[in-house]
C-alpha positions as CSV (number, residue, x, y, z in Angstrom):
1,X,-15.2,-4.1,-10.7
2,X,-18.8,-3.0,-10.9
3,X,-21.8,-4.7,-11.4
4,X,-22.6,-3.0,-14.7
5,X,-19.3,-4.1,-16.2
6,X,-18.9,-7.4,-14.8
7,X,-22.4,-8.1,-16.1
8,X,-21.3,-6.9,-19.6
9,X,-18.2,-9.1,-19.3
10,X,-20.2,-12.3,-18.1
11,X,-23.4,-13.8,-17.6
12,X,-24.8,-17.4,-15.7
13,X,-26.4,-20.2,-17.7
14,X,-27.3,-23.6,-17.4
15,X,-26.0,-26.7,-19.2
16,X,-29.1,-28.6,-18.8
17,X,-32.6,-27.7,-18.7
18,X,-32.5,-29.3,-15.2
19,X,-30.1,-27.0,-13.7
20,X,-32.3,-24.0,-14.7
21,X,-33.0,-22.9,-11.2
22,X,-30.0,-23.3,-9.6
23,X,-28.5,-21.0,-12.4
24,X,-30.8,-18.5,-11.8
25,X,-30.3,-18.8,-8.1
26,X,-26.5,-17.9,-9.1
27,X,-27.1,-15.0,-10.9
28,X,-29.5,-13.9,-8.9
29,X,-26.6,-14.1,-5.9
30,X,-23.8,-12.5,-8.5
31,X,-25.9,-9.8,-9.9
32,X,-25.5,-11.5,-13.3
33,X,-27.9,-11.7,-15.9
34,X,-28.7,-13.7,-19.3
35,X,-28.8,-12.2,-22.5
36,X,-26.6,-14.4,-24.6
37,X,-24.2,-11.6,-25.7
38,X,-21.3,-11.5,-22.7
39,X,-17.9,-12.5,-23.5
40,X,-18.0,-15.3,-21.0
41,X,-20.2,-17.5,-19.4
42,X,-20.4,-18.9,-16.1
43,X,-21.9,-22.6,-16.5
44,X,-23.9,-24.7,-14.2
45,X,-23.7,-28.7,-14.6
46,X,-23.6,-32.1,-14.0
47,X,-19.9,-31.6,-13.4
48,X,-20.3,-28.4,-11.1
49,X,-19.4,-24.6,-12.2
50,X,-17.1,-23.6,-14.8
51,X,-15.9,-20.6,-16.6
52,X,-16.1,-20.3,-20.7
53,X,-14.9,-18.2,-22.7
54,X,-17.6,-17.4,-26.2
55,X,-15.9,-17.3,-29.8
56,X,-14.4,-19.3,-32.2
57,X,-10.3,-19.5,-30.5
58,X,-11.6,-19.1,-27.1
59,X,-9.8,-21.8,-24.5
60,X,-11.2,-24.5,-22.9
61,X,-13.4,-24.1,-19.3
62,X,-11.4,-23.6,-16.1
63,X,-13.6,-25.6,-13.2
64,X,-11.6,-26.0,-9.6
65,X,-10.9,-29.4,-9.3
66,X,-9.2,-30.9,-6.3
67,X,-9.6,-34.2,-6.6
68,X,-8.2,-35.1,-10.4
69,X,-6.0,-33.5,-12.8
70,X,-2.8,-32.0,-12.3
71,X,-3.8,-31.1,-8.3
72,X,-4.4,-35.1,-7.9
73,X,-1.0,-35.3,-9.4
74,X,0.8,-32.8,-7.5
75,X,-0.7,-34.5,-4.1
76,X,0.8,-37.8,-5.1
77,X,4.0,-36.6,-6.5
78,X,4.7,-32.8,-6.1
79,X,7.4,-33.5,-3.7
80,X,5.7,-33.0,-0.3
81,X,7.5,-30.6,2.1
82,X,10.3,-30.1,-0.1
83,X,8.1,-28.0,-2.4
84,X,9.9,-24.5,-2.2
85,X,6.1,-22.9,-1.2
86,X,6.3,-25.4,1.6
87,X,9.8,-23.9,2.2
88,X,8.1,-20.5,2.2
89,X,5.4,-21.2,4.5
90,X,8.1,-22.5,6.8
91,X,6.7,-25.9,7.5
92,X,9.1,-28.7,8.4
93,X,9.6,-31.3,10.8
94,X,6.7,-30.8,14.0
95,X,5.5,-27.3,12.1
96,X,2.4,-26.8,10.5
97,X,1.4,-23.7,10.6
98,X,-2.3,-22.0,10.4
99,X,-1.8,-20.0,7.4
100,X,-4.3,-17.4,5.8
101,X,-4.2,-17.6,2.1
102,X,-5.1,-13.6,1.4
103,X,-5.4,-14.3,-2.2
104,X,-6.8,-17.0,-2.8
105,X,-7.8,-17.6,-6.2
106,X,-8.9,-21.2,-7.3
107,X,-7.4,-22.4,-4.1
108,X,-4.1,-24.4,-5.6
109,X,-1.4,-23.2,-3.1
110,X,-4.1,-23.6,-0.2
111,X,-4.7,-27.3,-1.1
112,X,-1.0,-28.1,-1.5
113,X,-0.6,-26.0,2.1
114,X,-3.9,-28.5,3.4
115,X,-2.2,-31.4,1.7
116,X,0.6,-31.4,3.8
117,X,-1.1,-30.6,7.1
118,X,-1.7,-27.2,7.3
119,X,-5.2,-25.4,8.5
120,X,-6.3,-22.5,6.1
121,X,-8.4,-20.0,5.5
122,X,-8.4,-18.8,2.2
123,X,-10.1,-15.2,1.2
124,X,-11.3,-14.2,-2.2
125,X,-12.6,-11.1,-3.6
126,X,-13.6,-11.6,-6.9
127,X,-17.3,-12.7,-6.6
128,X,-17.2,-15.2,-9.9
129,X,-13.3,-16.5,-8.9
130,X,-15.2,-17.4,-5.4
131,X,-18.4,-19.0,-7.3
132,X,-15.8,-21.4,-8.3
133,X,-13.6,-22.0,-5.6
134,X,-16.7,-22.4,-3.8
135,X,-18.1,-25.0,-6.0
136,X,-14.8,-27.0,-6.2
137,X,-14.4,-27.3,-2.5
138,X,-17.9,-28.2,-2.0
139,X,-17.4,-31.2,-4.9
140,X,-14.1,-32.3,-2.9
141,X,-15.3,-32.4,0.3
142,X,-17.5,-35.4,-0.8
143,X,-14.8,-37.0,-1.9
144,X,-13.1,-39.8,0.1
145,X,-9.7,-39.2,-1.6
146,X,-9.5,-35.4,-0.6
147,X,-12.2,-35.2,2.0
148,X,-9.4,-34.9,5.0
149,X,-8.0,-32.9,3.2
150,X,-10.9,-30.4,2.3
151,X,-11.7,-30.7,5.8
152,X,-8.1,-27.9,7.1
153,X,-9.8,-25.6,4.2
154,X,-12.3,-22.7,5.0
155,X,-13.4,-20.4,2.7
156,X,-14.3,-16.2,3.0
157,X,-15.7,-14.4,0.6
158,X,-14.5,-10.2,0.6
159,X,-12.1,-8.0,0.7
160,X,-8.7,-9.2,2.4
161,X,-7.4,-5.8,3.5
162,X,-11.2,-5.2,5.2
163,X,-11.4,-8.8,6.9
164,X,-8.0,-8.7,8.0
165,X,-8.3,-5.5,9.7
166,X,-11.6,-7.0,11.4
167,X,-10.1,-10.2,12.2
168,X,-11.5,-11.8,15.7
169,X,-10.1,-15.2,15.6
170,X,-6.8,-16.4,16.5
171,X,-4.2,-14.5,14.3
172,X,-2.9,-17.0,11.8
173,X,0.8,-17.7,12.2
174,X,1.7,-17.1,8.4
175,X,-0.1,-15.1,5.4
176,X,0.1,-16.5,2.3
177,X,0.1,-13.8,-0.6
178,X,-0.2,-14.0,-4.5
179,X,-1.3,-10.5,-5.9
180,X,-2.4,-10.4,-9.8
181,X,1.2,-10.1,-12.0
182,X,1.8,-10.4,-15.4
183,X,2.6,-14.4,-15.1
184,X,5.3,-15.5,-17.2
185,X,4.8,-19.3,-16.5
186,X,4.2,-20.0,-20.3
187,X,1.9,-23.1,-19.2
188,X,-1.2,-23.6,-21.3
189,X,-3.0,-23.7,-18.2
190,X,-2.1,-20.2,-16.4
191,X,-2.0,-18.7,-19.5
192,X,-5.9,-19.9,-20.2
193,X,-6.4,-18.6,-17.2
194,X,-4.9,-15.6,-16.8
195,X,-6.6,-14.7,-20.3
196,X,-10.4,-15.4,-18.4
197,X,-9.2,-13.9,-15.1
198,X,-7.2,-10.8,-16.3
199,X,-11.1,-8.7,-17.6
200,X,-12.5,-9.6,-14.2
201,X,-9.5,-9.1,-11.9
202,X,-7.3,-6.7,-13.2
203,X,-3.7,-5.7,-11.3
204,X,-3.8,-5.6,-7.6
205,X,-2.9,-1.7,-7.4
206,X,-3.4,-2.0,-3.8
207,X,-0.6,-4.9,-3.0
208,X,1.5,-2.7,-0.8
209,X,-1.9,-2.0,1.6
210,X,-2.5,-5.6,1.4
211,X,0.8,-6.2,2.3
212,X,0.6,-3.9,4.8
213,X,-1.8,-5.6,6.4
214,X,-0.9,-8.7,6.4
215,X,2.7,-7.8,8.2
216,X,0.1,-6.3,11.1
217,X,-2.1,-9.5,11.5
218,X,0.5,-12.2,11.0
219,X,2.3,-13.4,14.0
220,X,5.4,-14.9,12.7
221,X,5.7,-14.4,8.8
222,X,4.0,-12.9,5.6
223,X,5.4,-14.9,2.1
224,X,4.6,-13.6,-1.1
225,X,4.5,-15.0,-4.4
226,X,6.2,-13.1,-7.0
227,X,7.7,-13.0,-10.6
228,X,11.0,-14.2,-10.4
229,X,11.9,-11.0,-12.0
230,X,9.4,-8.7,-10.5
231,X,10.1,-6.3,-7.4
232,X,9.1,-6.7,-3.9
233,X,5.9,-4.8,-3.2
234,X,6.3,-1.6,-2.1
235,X,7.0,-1.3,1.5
236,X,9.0,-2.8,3.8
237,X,11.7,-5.0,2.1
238,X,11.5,-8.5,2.5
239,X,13.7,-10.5,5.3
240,X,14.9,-13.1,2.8
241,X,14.0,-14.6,-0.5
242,X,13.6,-18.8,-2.4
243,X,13.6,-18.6,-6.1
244,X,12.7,-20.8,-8.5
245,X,12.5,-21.0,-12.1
246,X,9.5,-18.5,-12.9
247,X,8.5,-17.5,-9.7
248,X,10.4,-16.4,-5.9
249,X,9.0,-16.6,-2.2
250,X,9.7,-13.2,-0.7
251,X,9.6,-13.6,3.5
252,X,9.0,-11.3,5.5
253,X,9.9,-12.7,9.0
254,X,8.4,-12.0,12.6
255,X,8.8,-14.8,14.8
256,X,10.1,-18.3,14.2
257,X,8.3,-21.0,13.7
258,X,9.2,-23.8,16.5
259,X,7.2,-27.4,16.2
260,X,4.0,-27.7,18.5
């Protein structure tokens, strides 16, 4: 998206008078500006950054929050390994792989991957999706509960395709992918989300290049989120496939993951 429009879309202001400059620091950074008349607003607070949405049936703020709500929740009692994106990922008994979350978003699949002992990077492109992420992770990592945690979690900011095809580290053993989709989960929470998200984000038209190169950098699997009733991404079909109620794990396999 460009500047021009995703200034038109949303702008940066502060909660307090006290959180002035680092609101203007923000927009400064995400070539933002004030004005009062965009259709969302990206807040600076007491509480961190969040995301609002102006008008009368608008939904509530989305924040990253990694230490309570329904993340705390799913830490305690989401059913550890046996979580089928913990199926996906391939982690089981001495496996934890370094995985690179390609698509990041607000991070949830990368904390429940950190949760359970995996490191990851995660990438996001989106400039205001990344203010947040950013934000949250920051919060968390001061945070006795979570700080381990917050600790196997690195964040970049760009384009996935571009940073993977740069990449100089070690390659990560599994990519983690979750390209935009019309999300049936009828949850009031994706679907508040997926409301703010969709003007900013869009469709990822370029899945199958993603994809693409992802299957290059990985060294022994790509998994990507889907629909449950959505096709693979264009390309190469997937090894195998875990489906669950609204959503399937599409693997594409390279090596096997063996504990170490």
């Amino acid at each position: 998206m460009g500047d021009e429009r995703q200034s038109a879309i949303i702008e940066v202001e502060a909660s307090e008078a006290m959180f002035n400059d680092q609101a203007q620091a923000l927009a400064v950074r995400l070539r933002l500006h004030g004005g009062g008349s965009a259709e969302m607003v990206l807040q600076v607070g007491a509480h961190g950054l969040q995301l609002v949405e102006r008008g009368p049936q608008a939904p509530g703020p989305v924040r990253v929050d990694f230490v309570e709500g329904a993340l705390a929740h799913r830490r305690q009692f989401g059913g550890g390994s046996g979580q089928m994106i913990a199926k996906a990922i391939g982690i089981g008994p001495g496996v934890r792989p370094r995985v690179l979350d390609a698509t990041a978003g607000l991070g949830r699949d990368a904390f429940v991957l950190a949760s359970l002992g995996c490191e990851v990077v995660l990438i996001e492109r989106q400039p205001v999706i990344a203010a947040l992420l950013e934000d949250g992770l920051r919060r968390a990592a001061t945070a006795a509960e979570v700080a381990e945690i917050i600790a196997r979690m690195r964040l970049l900011v760009g384009d996935a395709i571009a940073l993977m095809a740069a990449w100089q580290d070690s390659a990560p053993q599994v990519i983690h992918l979750d390209p935009m989709f019309p999300h049936r989960d009828k949850s009031a929470l994706v679907k508040k989300e997926m409301r703010l998200f969709r003007p900013l984000v869009g469709d990822d038209d370029d899945a199958p290049a993603l994809l693409a190169a992802a299957l290059e950098l990985a060294s022994h699997r790509v998994v990507v989120k889907r629909a449950r009733k959505a096709p693979p991404i264009a390309g190469p079909a997937p090894g195998y496939s875990l489906e669950g109620k609204s959503s399937r794990y599409d693997i594409y396999p390279k090596k096997k993951l063996t504990p170490g």
